[in-house]
N, C-alpha and C positions, 0 to 999 in steps of 0.2 A: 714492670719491665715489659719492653715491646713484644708480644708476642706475632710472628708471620706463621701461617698455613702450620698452625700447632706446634712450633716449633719457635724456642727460645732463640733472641736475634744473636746470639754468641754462639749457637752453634749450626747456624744457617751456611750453606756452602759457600756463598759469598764473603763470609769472612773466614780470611786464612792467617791462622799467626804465621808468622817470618822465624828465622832463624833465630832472633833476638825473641824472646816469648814476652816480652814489652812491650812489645811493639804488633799490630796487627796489618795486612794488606784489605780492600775493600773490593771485591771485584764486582763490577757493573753490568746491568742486562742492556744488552744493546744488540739485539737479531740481527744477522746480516752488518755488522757494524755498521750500520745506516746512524748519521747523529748531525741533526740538525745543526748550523752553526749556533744558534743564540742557545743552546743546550750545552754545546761545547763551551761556550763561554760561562757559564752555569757552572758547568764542571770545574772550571781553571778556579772560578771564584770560591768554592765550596773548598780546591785543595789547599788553596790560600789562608781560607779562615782554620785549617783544621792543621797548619803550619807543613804542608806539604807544598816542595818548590818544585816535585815535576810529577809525572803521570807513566805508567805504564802500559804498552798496548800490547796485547797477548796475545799468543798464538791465536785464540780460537776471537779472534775478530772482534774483542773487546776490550776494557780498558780495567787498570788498578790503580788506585788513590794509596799508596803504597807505606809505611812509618806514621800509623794513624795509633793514638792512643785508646788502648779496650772500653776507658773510663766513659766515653766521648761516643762511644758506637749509635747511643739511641739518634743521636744527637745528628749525626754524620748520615745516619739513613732517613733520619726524617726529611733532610736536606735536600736528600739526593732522589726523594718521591718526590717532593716537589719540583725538582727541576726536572720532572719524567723519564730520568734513569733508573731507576730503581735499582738496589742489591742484587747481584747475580748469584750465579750456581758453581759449585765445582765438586759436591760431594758426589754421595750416591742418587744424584737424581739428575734429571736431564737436564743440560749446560746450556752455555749458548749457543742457538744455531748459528752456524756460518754460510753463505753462498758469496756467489763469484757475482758479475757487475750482471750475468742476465744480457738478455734483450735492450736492455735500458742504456746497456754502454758497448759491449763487445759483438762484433762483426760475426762471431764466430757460435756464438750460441742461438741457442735453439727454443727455449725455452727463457719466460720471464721469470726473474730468482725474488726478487726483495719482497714483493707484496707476500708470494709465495712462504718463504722467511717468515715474515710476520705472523701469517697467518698459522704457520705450526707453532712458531712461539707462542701464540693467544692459546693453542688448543693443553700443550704437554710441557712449557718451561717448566720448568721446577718439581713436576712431579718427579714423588719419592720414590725410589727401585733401590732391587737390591743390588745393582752395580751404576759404574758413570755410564749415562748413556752420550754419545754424542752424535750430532745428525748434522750434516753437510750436504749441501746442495752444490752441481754443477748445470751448469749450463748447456754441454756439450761436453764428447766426450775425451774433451782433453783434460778433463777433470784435473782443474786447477788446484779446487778446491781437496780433493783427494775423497773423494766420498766411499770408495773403496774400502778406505781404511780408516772407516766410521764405524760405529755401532750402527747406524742406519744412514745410506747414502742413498741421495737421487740424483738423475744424470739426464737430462734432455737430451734424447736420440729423432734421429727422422730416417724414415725406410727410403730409400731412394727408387722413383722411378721411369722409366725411359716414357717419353710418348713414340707410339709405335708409329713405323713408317716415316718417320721426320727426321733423324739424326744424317750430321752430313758426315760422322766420322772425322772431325777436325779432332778430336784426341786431347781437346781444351780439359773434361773430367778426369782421366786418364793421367793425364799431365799433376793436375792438381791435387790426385787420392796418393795420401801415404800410404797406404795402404797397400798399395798395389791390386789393389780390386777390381780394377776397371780391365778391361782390353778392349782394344778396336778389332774388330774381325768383321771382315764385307764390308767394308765402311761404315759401320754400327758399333758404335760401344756395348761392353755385355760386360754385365754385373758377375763377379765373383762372389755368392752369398756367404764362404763359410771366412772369408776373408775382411769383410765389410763391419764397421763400427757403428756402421748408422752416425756418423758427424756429420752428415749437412755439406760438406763442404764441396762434393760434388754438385748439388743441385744449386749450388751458391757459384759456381764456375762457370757455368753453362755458358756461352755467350749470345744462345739461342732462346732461352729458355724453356728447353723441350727435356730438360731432366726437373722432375716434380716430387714432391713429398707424398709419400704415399699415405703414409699418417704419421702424425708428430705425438710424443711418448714421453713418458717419465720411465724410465728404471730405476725401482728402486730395489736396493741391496740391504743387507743384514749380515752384523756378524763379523764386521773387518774390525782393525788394529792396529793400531801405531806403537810405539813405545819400541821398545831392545829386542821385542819377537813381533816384527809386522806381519796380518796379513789380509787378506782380501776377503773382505765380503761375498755372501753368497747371495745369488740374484734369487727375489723374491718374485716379483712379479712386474708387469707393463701395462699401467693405468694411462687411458687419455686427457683426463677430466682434472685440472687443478686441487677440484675440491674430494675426487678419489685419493689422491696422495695425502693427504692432509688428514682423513678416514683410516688410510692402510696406516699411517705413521701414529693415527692412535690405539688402533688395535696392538699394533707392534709393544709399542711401549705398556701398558693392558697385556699382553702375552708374557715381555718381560718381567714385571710386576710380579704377576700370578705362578710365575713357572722357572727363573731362573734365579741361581745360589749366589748369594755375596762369596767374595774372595775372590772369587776366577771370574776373569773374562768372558764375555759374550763367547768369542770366537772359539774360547776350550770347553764351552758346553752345548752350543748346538744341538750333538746328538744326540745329548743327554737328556736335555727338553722337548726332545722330537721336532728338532725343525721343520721335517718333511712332511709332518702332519699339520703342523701350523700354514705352510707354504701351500697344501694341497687345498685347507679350506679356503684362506686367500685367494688363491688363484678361482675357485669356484665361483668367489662371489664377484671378483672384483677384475679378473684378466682378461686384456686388452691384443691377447695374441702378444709374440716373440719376434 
């Protein structure tokens, strides 16, 4: 029998029996949903031979080969290593990452997602915890992606700010902060700090270009939730360095591991596990400022 990362392939997180317990779903690792076309076409072929007429694409930015027979599993994942999708996750171990299009496509973000993506997926897919971990990436913080209400979210932020003596008060930033952050006063815009998201989208308005990034940031979060009791993560710390967040995200998952109970949520044990003493070393080693 196939054995993956000590663990018999029948009760690997990527296969889920269905309602019918005849029948099983296949769920795929695919980071960031990112999938080549000639993979895609990989895939169509693979659900064909395994008498599947359609595909599933799941919330968390992947896909299921859905009404697959148990007898057939070795058979269907050998398949599907070869065509570089491999089996995904949905038990108690970390899923598939999702992020938003990134730098690569949307006007609005701050931060590059997909390599990013990837590169947490190389470090922590599929390791085992004692709850689901999930980790979403946004780009900015319209947090498309919802990383809020992740087990672990990052969110590309930029501090905004003025170059002194040059603003002519045209009220262009002002204009374009949701926020309401901005005002014009003397014919100078002036920053509202406790107001302000750090989105970019002032210094992206300018028509001058004399509002600047003061530093560009990952926040990452711990501890949010989706489901029937949502809630919001709590901010861990603000790394500059691509390859810090991708560090803090294994320590994180390494903390979880070591320190948090199967059953309950991330979000219902926090205090339980000392989040504030995990967050305090963190931040010691690893914080970028607020």
């Amino acid at each position: 029998m196939v054995m993956m990362q000590g663990r018999s392939i029948h009760t690997r997180g990527g296969v889920i029996t269905e309602i019918d317990p005849d029948f099983c779903a296949i769920r795929l690792r695919l980071p960031a949903g990112i999938l080549p076309v000639e993979k895609m076409t990989g895939i169509v072929e693979i659900a064909k031979k395994y008498g599947c007429k359609e595909v599933h694409l799941t919330t968390r930015q992947t896909m299921e080969i859905p009404h697959v027979d148990p007898s057939r599993l070795e058979e269907i994942v050998k398949d599907l290593e070869a065509n570089g999708t491999p089996l995904g996750s949905e038990h108690e171990e970390v899923v598939n990452i999702i992020a938003c299009p990134g730098t690569a496509q949307c006007k609005y973000a701050n931060i590059e997602t997909f390599g990013l993506a990837k590169k947490i997926d190389e470090r922590v897919f599929g390791k085992e915890t004692p709850i689901r971990v999930r980790i979403s990436i946004s780009g900015c913080p319209n947090a498309c992606t919802s990383p809020v209400l992740n087990e672990i979210g990052v969110v590309g932020r930029i501090r905004p700010v003025r170059v002194a003596g040059m603003c002519t008060g045209c009220g262009t930033c002002a204009e374009y902060c949701r926020e309401k952050a901005i005002t014009i006063k003397n014919g100078i815009s002036e920053l509202i700090p406790e107001r302000c998201v750090q989105c970019g989208i002032c210094v992206q308005s300018c028509p001058f270009d004399l509002l600047k990034s003061e530093y560009r940031h990952y926040l990452i979060t711990v501890g949010g939730r989706r489901g029937r009791h949502p809630a919001q993560g709590r901010e861990l710390v603000c790394v500059e360095r691509e390859e810090d967040v991708v560090e803090v995200i294994d320590r994180i998952v390494y903390w979880i591991y070591r320190t948090a109970w199967s059953g309950r949520h991330l979000a219902d044990q926090l205090d339980d596990i000392d989040f504030e003493a995990f967050r305090k070393k963190i931040r010691e080693e690893f914080s970028a400022g607020t």
